[in-house]
C-alpha positions as CSV (number, residue, x, y, z in Angstrom):
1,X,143.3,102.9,129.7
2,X,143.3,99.5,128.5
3,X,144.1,96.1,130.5
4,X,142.7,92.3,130.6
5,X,139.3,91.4,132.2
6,X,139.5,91.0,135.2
7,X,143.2,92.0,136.3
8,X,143.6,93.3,139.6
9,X,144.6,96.5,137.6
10,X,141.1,96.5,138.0
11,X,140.9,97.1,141.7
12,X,143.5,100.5,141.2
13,X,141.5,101.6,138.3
14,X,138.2,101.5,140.7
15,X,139.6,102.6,143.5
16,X,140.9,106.1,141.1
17,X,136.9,106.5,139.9
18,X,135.2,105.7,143.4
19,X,137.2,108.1,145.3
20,X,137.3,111.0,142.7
21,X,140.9,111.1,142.1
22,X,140.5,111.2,138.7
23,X,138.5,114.3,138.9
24,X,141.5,115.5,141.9
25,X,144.0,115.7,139.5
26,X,142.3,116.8,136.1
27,X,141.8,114.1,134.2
28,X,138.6,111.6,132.9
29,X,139.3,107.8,132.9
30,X,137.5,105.6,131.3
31,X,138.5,101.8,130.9
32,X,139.0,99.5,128.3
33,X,139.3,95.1,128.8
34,X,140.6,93.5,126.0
35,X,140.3,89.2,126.1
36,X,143.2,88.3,125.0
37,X,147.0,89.8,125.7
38,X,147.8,90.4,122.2
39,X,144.4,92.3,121.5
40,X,145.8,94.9,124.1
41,X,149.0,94.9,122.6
42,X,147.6,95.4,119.3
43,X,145.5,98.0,121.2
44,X,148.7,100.4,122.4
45,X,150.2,99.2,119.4
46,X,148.0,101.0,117.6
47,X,147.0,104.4,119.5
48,X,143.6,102.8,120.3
49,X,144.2,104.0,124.1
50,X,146.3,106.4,126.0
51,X,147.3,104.1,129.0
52,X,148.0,100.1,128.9
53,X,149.6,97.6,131.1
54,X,151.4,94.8,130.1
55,X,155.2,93.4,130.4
56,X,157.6,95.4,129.9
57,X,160.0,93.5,127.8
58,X,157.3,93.1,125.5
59,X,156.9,96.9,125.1
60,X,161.1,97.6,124.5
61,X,160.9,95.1,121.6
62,X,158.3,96.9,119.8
63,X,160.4,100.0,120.7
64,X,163.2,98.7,118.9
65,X,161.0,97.6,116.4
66,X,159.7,100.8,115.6
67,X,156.3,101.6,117.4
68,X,156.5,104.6,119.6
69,X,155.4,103.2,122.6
70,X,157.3,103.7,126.4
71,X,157.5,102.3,129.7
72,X,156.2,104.7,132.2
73,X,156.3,103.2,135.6
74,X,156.1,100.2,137.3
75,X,153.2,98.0,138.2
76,X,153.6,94.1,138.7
77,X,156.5,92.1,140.1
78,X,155.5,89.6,139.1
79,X,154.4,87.9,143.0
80,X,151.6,86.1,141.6
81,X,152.8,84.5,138.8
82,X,152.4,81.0,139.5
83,X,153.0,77.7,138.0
84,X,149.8,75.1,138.7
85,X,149.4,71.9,138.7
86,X,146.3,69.8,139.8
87,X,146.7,69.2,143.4
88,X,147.2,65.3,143.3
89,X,149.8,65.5,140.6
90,X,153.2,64.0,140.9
91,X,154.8,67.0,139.8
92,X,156.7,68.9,142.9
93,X,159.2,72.2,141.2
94,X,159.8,73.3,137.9
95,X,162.5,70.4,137.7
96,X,159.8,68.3,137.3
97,X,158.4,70.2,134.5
98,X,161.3,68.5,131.7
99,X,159.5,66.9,129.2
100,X,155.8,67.9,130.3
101,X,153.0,69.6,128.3
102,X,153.0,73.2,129.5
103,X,150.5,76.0,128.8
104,X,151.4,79.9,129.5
105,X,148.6,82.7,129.7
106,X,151.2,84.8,128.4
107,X,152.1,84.2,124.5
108,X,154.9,83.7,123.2
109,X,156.4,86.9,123.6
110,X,154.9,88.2,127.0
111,X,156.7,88.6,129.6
112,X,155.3,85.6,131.6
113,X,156.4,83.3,129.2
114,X,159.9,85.0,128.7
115,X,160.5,84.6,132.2
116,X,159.4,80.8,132.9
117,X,161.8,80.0,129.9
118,X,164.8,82.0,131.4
119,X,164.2,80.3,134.5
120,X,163.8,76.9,132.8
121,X,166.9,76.8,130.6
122,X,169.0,79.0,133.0
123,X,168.7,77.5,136.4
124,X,167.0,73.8,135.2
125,X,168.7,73.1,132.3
126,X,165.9,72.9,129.3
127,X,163.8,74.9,127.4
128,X,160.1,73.2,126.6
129,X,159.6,75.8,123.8
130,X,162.8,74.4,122.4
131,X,161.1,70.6,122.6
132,X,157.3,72.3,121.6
133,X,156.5,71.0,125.6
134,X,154.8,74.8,125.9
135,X,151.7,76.0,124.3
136,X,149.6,79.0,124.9
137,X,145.8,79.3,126.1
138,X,143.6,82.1,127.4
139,X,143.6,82.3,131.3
140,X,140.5,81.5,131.7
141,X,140.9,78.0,130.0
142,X,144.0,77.0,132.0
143,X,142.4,75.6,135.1
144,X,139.8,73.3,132.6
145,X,142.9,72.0,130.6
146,X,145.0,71.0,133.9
147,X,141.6,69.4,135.3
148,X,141.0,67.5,131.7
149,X,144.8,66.4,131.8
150,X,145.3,68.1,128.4
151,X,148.5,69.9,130.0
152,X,150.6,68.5,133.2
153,X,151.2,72.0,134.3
154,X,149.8,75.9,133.6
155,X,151.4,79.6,134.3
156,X,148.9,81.4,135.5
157,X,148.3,85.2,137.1
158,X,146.2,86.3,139.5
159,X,143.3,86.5,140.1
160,X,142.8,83.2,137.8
161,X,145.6,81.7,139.9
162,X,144.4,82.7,143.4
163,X,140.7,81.7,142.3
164,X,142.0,78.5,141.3
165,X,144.7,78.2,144.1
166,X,141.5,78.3,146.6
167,X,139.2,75.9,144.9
168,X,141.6,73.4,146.2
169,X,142.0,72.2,143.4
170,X,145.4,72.9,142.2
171,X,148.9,73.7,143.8
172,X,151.7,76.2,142.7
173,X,154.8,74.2,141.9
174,X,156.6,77.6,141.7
175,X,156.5,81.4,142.2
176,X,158.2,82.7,139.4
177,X,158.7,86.0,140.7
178,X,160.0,84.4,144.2
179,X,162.7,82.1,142.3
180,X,164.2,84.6,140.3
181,X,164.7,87.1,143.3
182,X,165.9,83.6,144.9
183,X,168.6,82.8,141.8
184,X,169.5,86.0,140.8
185,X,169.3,88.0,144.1
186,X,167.7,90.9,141.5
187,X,163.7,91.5,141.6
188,X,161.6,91.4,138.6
189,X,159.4,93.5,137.1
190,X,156.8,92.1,135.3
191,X,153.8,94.3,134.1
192,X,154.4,98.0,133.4
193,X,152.3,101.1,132.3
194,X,152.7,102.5,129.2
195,X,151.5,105.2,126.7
196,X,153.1,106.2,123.2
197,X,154.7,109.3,122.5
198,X,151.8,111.2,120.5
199,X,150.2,111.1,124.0
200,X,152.7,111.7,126.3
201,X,154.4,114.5,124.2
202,X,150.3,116.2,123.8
203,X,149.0,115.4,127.1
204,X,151.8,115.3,129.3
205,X,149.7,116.9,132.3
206,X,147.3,114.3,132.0
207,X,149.7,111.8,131.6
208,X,151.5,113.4,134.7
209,X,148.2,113.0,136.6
210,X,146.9,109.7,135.8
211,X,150.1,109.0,137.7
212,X,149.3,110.3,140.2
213,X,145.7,109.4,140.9
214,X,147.9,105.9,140.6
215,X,149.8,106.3,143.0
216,X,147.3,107.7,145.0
217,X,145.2,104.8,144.5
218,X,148.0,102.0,145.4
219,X,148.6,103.9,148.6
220,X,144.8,104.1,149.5
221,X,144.3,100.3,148.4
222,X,147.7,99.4,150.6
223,X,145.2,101.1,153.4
224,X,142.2,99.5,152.8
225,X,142.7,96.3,151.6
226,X,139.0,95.6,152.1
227,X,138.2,97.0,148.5
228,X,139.2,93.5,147.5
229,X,136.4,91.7,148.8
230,X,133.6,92.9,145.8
231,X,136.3,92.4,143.1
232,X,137.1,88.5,145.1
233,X,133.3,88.4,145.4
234,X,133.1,89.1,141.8
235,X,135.6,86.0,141.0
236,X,133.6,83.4,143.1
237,X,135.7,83.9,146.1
238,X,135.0,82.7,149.6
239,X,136.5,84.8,152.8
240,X,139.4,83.0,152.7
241,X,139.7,83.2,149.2
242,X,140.0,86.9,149.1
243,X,142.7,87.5,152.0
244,X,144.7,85.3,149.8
245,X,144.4,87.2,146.6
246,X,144.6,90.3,148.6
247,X,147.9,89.0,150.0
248,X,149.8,88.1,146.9
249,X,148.1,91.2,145.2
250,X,149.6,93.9,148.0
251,X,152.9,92.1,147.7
252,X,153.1,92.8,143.4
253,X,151.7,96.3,143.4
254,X,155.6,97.8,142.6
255,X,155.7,100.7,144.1
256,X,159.6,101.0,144.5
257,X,161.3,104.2,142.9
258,X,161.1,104.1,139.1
259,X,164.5,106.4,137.9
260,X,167.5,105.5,135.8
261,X,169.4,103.1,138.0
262,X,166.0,101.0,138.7
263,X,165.9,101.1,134.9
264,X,169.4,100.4,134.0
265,X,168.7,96.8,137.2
266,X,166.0,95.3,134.6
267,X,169.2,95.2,132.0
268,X,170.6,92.0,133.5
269,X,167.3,90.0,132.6
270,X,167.4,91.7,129.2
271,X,170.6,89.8,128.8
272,X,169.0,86.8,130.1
273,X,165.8,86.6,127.7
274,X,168.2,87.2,124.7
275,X,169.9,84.4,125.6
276,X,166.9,82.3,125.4
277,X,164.9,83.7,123.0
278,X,167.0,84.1,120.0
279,X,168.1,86.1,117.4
280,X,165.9,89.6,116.9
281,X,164.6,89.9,120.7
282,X,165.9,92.6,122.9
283,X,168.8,92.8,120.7
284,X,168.2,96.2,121.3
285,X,166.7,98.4,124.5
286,X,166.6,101.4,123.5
287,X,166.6,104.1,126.0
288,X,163.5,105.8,124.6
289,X,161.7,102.9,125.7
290,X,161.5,104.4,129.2
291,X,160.8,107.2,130.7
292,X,160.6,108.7,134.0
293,X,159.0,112.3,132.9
294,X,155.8,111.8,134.5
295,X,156.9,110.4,138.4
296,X,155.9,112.9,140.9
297,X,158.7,114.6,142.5
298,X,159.2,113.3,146.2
C-alpha cells in the first residue's frame, strides 16, 4: 500500500500489522510513504503498489483519462482539513481570504485544493487560483511559510494541522469539511482507497481482505483510541496534543456505507468542481471509477 509520511492512514495500517489482521484474513501488507502527493499518484498511476489513498476526484479524472485505476471505499471526510493562519493574524473566515497569498498541501488537482476553490468561488465569491493568490508547498513547509509571512494563510491536514494547531501557534480560520456539510447540507468525502484493475481483477481475495483487516482496524482504533498516543508522540505531541488529533482523526475515519446511492451523493460536488476548475476536469465520471465488489456483506 502506498500513502504520505506520516498520515494517520498510518495509525490503520499499524493497527492491521500489530494485531495480525493481516495474517487473519490472508494477506501480507507491507507499506510504502511517498513525500510528495503527486509521487503517490504517479505511484498507483503506475502499478507501482496494489493499495493507495488519496482524493477521490483526483482518481475519476485519471479514470476518464484513461489509467485503470478505481475508487474502492471510503476513508477521509475530510474533518481535518483545515485552513491556518498564525494565531495573531487579522484574518477571521475564508472571507477574509480575498486577495491573500494562499498555499494548499494538496496540488493543483487534489482534492484539498478542489474543494477550498469550490468553497471560495461558490459560497465567497472569488477564486485565488483565478487571481494566482494560491500556490502549492509540501505539508511539512506550510507552518514555516505562515510563521515567515511568505503566505497569509495555509490548507493543511492532519496530523501537520493538529501538530501545528497545538503549538499555539496558529488558528483554523475554517474547517473545510465542516462548511461544506454547513452550505450544502451533503458530506464530503475526501481521501479514498484505491487499486487498479490488473489487481483487483487477479487478486480480488486479497483485495477483498485487505478490506477487511480495514475495517477491522477502524473499528479496533474507534475502541482504543489510545494507539494514538506513540504515533502523536512520534509528531512532537504533548497529552493534550494527542486527544486533539485523536478527536478530529475519529471524526474523518468514513466509515458510512459505500454502495451506489453513497456513490451517485458525491455527483453533486462533481458538478461543483467542474464548475470551477474548467474545461477537461470531471467532464466525465465514469462509472468504472468505482466499485463496491470488495465491501463485506453485512
Amino acid at each position: 500500500m502506498g500513502d504520505m509520511p506520516q498520515s494517520l492512514i498510518t495509525v490503520v495500517y499499524q493497527v492491521i500489522v500489530d494485531q495480525g489482521l493481516d495474517k487473519k484474513h490472508g494477506i501480507q501488507v507491507s507499506r510504502q510513504a511517498y513525500p510528495t502527493i503527486e509521487g503517490l499518484f504517479n505511484a498507483v498511476r503506475g502499478k507501482q503498489v496494489d493499495v493507495g489513498f488519496g482524493g477521490w476526484t483526483a482518481f475519476a479524472q485519471f479514470r476518464a483519462q484513461g489509467y485503470p485505476v478505481l475508487n474502492v471505499y471510503p476513508v477521509g471526510r475530510g474533518a481535518t482539513l483545515d485552513v491556518l493562519v498564525p494565531v495573531d493574524s487579522e484574518l477571521q473566515d475564508l472571507e477574509d481570504l480575498k486577495g491573500k497569498r494562499i498555499v494548499s498541501f494538496a496540488g493543483a488537482a487534489g482534492t484539498g485544493t478542489v474543494l477550498l476553490r469550490v468553497l471560495l468561488n461558490d459560497f465567497y465569491g472569488f477564486d485565488p487560483a483565478e487571481t494566482g493568490d494560491l500556490q502549492y508547498a509540501g505539508p511539512g513547509v506550510i507552518p514555516n511559510l505562515l510563521e515567515s509571512g511568505d503566505v497569509a494563510a495555509g490548507l493543511l491536514f492532519d496530523p501537520m494541522a493538529a501538530r501545528a494547531l497545538a503549538s499555539g501557534k496558529f488558528r483554523s480560520i475554517g474547517n473545510l469539511g465542516e462548511l461544506y456539510k454547513a452550505r450544502t447540507g451533503d458530506d464530503f468525502l475526501w481521501i479514498s482507497m484505491i487499486t487498479n484493475d490488473g489487481f483487483a481483477d487477479g487478486h480480488a481475495d486479497a483485495m477483498a481482505g485487505f478490506l477487511q483487516a480495514w475495517l477491522e482496524a477502524l473499528a479496533y482504533v474507534r475502541e482504543h483510541p489510545q494507539v494514538f498516543q506513540a504515533f502523536g508522540e512520534q509528531m512532537g505531541l504533548d497529552a493534550a496534543g494527542v486527544e486533539l488529533l485523536a478527536q478530529r482523526a475519529l471524526l474523518d475515519y468514513d466509515t458510512s456505507p459505500w454502495n451506489r446511492r453513497y456513490i451517485d451523493g458525491l455527483m453533486g460536488f462533481a458538478e461543483r468542481a467542474r464548475r470551477v476548475m474548467g474545461k477537461g476536469y470531471l467532464e466525465t465520471v465514469p462509472e468504472e471509477a468505482f466499485s463496491t465488489r470488495f465491501v463485506p456483506a453485512q
